[in-house]
C-alpha positions as CSV (number, residue, x, y, z in Angstrom):
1,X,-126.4,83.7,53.2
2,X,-123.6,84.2,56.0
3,X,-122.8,87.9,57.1
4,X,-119.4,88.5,55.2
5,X,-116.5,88.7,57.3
6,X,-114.3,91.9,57.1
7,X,-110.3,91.6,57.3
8,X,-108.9,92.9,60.4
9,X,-106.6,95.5,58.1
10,X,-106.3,96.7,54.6
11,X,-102.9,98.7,54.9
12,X,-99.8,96.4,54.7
13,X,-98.2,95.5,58.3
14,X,-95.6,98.2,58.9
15,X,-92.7,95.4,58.7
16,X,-94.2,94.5,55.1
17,X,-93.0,97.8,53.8
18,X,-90.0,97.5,55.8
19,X,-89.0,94.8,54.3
20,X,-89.8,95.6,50.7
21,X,-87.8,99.3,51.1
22,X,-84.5,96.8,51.4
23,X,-85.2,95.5,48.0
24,X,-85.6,98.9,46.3
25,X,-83.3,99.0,43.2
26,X,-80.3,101.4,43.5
27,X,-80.6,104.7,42.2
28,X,-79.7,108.4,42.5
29,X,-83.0,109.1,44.3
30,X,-83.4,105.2,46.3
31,X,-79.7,106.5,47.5
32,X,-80.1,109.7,49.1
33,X,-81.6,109.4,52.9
34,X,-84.7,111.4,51.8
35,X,-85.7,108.6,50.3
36,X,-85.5,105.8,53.4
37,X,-89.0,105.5,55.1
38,X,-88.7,108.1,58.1
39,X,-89.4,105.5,60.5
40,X,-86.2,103.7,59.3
41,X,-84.0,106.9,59.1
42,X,-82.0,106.6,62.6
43,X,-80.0,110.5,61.2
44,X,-83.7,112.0,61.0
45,X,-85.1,110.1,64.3
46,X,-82.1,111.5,66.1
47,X,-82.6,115.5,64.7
48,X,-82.7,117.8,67.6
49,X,-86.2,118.7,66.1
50,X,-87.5,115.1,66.6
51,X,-87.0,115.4,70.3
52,X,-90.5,115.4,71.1
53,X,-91.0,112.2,69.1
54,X,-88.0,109.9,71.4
55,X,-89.8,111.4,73.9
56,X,-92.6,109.5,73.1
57,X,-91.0,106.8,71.8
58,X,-89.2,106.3,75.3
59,X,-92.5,106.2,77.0
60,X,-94.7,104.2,75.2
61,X,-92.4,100.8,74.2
62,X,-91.4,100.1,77.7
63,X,-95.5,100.7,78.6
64,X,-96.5,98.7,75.9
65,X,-94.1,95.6,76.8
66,X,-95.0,96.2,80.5
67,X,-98.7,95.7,79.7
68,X,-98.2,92.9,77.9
69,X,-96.8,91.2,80.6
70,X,-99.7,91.9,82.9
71,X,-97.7,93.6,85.0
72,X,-100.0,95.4,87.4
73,X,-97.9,96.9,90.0
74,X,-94.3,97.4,91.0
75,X,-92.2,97.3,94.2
76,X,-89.4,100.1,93.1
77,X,-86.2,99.8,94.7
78,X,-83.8,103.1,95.2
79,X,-80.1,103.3,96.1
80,X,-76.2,103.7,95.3
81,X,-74.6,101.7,92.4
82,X,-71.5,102.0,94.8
83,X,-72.2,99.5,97.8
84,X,-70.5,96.3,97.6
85,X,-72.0,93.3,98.6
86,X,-70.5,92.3,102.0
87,X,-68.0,89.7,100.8
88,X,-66.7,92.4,98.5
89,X,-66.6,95.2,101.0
90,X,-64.3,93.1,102.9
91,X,-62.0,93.2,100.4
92,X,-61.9,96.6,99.3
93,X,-61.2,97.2,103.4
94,X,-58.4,94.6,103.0
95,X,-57.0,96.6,100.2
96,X,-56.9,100.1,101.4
97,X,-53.5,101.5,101.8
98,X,-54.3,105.2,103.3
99,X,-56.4,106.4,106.2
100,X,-59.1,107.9,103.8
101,X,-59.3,104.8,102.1
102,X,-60.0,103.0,104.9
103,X,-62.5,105.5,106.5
104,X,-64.6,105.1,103.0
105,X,-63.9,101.1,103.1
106,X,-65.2,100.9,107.0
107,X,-68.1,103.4,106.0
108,X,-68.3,101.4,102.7
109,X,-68.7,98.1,104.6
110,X,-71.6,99.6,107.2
111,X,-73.8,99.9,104.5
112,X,-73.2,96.6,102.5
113,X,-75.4,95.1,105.4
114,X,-78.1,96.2,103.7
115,X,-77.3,94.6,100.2
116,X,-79.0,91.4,102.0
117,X,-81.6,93.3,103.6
118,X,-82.3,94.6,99.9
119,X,-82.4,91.0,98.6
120,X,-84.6,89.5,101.5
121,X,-86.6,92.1,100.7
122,X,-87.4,91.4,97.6
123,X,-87.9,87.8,98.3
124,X,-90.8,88.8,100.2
125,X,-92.5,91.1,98.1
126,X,-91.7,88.5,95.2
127,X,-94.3,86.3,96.9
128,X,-97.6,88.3,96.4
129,X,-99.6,86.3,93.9
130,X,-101.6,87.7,90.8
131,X,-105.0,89.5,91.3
132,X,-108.2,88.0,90.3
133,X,-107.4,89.4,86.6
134,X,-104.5,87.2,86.2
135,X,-102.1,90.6,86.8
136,X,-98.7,90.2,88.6
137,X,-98.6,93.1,91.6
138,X,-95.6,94.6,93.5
139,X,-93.2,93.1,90.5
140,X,-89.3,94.2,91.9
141,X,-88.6,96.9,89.9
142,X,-85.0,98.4,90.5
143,X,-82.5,100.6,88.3
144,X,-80.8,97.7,87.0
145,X,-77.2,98.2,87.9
146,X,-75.1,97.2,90.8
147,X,-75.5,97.1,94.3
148,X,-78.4,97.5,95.8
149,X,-80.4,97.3,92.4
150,X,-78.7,94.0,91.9
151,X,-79.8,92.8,95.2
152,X,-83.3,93.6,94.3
153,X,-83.4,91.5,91.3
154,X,-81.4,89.2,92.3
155,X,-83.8,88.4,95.7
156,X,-86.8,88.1,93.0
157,X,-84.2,85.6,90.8
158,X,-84.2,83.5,94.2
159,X,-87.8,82.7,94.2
160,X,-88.1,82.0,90.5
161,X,-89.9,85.3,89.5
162,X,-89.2,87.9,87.0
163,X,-88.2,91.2,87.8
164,X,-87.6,94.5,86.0
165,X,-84.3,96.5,85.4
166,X,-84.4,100.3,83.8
167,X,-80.9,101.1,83.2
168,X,-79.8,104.0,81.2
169,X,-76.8,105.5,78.9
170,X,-73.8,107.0,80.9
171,X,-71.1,108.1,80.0
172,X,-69.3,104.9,81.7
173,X,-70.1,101.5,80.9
174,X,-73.5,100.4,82.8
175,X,-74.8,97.1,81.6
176,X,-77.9,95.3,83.3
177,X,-77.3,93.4,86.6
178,X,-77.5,89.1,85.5
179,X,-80.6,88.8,87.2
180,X,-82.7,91.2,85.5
181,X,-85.5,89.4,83.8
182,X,-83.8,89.9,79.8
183,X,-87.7,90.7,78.1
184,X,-87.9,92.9,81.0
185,X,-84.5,95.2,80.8
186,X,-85.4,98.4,79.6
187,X,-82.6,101.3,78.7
188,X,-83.2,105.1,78.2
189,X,-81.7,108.4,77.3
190,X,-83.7,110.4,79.2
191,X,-83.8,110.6,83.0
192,X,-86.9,112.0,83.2
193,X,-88.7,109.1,81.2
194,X,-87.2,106.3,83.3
195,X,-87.9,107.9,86.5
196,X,-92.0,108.5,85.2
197,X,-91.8,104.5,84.7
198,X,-89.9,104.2,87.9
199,X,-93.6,105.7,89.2
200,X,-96.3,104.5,86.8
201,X,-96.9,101.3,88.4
202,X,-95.2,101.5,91.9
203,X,-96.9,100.8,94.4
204,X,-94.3,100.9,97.0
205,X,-90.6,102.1,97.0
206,X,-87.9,101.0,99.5
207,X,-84.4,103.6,99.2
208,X,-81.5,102.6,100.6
209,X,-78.4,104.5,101.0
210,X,-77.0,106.4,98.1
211,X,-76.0,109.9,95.9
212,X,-77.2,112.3,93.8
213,X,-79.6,109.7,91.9
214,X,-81.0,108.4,94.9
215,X,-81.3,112.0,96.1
216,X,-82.8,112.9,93.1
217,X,-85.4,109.7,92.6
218,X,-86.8,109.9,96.1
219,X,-86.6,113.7,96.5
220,X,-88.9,113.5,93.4
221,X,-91.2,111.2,94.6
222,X,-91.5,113.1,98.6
223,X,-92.3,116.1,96.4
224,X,-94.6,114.3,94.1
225,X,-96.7,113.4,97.2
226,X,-96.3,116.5,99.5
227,X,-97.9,119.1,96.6
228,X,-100.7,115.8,95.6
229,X,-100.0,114.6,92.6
230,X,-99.6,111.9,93.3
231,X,-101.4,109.7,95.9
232,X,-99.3,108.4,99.0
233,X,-97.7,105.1,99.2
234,X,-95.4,103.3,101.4
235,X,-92.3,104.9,101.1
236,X,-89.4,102.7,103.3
237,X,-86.2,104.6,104.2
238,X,-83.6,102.6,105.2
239,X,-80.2,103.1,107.0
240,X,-81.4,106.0,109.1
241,X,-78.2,106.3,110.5
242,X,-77.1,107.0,107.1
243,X,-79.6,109.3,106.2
244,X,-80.2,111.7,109.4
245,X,-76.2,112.6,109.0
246,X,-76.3,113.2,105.3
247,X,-80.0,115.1,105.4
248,X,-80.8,117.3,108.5
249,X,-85.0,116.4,107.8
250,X,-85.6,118.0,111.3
251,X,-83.4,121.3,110.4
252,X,-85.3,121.5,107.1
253,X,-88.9,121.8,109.4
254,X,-87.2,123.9,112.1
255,X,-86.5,126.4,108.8
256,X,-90.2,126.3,108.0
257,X,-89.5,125.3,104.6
258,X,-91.6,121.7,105.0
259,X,-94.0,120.5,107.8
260,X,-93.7,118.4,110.4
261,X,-96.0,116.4,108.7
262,X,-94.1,116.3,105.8
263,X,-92.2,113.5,107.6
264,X,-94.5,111.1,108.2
265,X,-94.7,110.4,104.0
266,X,-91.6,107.9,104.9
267,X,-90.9,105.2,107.2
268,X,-88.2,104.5,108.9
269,X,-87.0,100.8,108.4
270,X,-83.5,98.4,109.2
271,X,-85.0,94.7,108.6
272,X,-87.1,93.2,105.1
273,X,-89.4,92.3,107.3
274,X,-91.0,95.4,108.9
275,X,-90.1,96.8,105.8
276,X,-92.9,94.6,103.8
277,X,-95.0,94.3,106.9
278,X,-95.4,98.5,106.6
279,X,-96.2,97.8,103.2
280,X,-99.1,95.5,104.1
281,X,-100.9,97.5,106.8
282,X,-100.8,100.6,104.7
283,X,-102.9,98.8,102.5
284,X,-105.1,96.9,105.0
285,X,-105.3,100.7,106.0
286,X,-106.5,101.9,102.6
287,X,-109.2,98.9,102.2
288,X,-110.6,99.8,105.6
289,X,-110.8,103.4,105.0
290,X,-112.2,102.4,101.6
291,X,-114.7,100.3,102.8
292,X,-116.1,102.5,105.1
293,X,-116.8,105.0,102.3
């Protein structure tokens, strides 16, 4: 006599109940929204006392769908929504009618060099080939909008790989970049959950120029790194220009308020190249030291 074999489940499949609750007859009771199945009630999943819940909700489904598409690592890419692409700066400097419109145009243009560095960039790191474990490593993970986010995905789109996009609600129209990978185009409510999955799985982080979000996202990680939580990994600053006139970094360690060291946590890049070639020796780095424990 064969061992018997157990089913894998004896509740019904979530979807099972879901489906019969649309066939309930109409009544008084079937009517009222105390009645729907709470996982189907969007008016109680949207209470301000279910907060902790979407929460939850907004970190787990984009960690779940990650993981199952082996994705072992990310390359996160930082900066403005507000860069044109070259061609396109050239016409908004074509267009401009007053001096202060041309002074933004020109500055406009300076920096929409680096939408192709941003793009090349990604074509490189798009390259790296899944570990032993069948994982995909430094997947191009951007924002998912425009500029420089686009020319993230869009470099990964040019060698035939996938690429992830985690846009989020504004108040203005956002809608994913076209070459965001569609099974991997996340959205979120909260900033604070889609810059912890901005994190989870980078492994390196390139920020080009850019506002407050930028400000804000790489701010987050320097501090991140500075007090140890988390470990150090190549961080790639790009457009120095750009940066030493918008942030005094040496005025903020003549004030005492971080340490010199504190600015070796970034590296200064202009090209994809030594960008990704940083990337590389910090981790031949890391394996040496490694090995020698």
């Amino acid at each position: 006599m064969t061992d018997p074999v157990p089913p894998k489940r004896i509740f019904p499949d979530a979807k099972v109940d879901a489906e019969a609750a649309r066939h309930i007859p109409s009544s008084p009771q079937t009517e009222d929204g105390a009645y729907k199945l709470a996982f189907q009630d969007k008016d109680f999943l949207l209470r301000p006392d279910l907060r902790p819940v979407r929460f939850q909700l907004e970190l787990l489904k984009p960690e779940l769908l990650l993981e199952e598409q082996r994705i072992g690592s990310t390359f996160v890419f930082y900066g403005s929504a507000r860069v044109p692409e070259p061609a396109k700066a050239d016409a908004i400097l074509a267009a401009a009618r007053t001096d202060e419109q041309r002074m933004v145009a020109e500055r406009l243009k300076a920096k929409s060099r680096y939408y192709e560095v941003a793009r090349e960039l990604a074509r490189l790191v798009s390259r790296t080939e899944p570990d032993e474990e069948g994982k995909r490593q430094f997947v191009v993970c951007s924002g998912g909008g425009p500029s420089f986010m686009e020319a993230a995905n869009r470099g990964a789109a040019d060698e035939g790989k996938e690429s992830i996009g985690l846009n989020i609600v504004l108040p203005h129209e956002q809608l994913p970049n076209p070459y965001v990978t569609p099974h991997l185009s996340f959205q979120f409510h909260y900033f604070a959950l889609r810059k912890m999955h901005f994190l989870l799985r980078a492994r390196a982080v390139a920020v080009f120029p850019g506002g407050f979000g930028t400000f804000d996202e790489m701010f987050e990680l320097l501090t991140l790194i500075q007090t140890g939580k988390v470990r150090p990994l190549p961080i790639l600053l790009y457009g120095r220009e750009f940066w030493n006139r918008v942030v005094n970094f040496e005025a903020l360690v003549e004030e005492g308020v971080i340490s010199a060291r504190d600015l070796d946590l970034f590296t200064w890049c202009e090209t994809a190249e030594e960008g990704w070639a940083a990337v590389c020796d910090h981790y031949a780095e890391v394996e040496r030291r490694e090995a020698a424990e």
